[in-house]
C-alpha positions in Angstrom: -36.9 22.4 9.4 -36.1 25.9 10.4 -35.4 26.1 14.1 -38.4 28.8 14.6 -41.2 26.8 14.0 -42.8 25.3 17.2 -44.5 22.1 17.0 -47.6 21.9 18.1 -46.7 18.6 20.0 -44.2 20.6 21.9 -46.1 23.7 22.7 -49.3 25.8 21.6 -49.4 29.5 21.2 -51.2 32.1 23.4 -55.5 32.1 22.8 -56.2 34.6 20.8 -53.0 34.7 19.4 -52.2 35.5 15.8 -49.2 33.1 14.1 -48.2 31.5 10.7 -48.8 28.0 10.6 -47.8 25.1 8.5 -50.8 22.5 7.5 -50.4 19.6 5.2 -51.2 22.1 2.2 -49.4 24.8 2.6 -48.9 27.7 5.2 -51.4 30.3 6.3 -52.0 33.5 8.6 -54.6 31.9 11.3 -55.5 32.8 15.2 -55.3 30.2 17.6 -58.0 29.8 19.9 -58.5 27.7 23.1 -61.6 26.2 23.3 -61.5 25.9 27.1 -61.2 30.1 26.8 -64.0 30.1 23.9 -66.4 28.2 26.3 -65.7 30.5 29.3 -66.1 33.5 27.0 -69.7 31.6 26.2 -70.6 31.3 29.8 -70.1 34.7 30.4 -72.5 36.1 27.4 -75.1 33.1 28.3 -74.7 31.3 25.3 -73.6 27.9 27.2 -75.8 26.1 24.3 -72.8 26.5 22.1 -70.0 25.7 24.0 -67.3 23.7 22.5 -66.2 19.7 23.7 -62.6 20.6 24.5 -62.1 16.4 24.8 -63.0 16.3 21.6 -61.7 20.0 20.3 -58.9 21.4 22.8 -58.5 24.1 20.6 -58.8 25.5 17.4 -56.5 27.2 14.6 -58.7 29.5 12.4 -58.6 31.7 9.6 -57.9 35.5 10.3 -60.5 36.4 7.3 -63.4 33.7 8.6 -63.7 32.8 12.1 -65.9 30.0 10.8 -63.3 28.7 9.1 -60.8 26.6 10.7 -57.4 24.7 9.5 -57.1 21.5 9.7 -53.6 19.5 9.8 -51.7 22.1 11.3 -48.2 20.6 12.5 -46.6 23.9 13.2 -46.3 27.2 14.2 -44.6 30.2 14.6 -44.9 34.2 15.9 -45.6 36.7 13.6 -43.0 38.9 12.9 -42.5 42.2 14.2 -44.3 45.0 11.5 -42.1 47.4 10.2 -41.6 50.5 11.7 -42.1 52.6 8.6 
C-alpha cells in the first residue's frame, strides 16, 4: 500500500477535517468528526439530548454531500491534496 495512507489504527485525522478514505468498497471524499468534539459542540447549543456515546462511537467518518450519512469500514486515510493554483 502506498506509503501515504494513514491507518486509522495508527492515527486519526484532525475533527472537522476533510480526507480520502479507503472503506471495504471503495474510496470516498468524507469529513472526520470526533464525537467527543460533536458532543461539546451539543452542549454548547443546549441540545445535550443528542449527544453522541463516544464508548460506543469515538468518532465518525461522514459523507461531505450528507452529514447523515456516515461510512462504515473505513481502514484508511489520507490528506487531501493541495487544489491547484489556477
Amino acid at each position: 500500500m502506498n506509503s501515504n495512507w494513514i491507518s486509522v489504527k495508527d492515527r486519526l485525522p484532525e475533527h472537522d477535517d476533510s480526507v480520502l478514505v479507503i472503506t471495504k468498497k471503495g474510496h470516498a471524499v468524507c469529513i472526520f468528526l470526533d464525537s467527543k468534539k460533536v458532543n461539546e459542540k451539543l452542549q454548547s447549543t443546549g441540545l445535550i439530548n443528542d449527544e453522541i456515546d463516544i464508548n460506543q462511537d469515538p468518532y465518525y467518518f461522514c459523507c461531505r454531500s450528507s452529514l447523515m450519512h456516515t461510512l462504515n469500514g473505513v481502514t484508511h486515510w489520507m490528506p487531501l491534496p493541495e487544489q491547484p493554483l489556477e
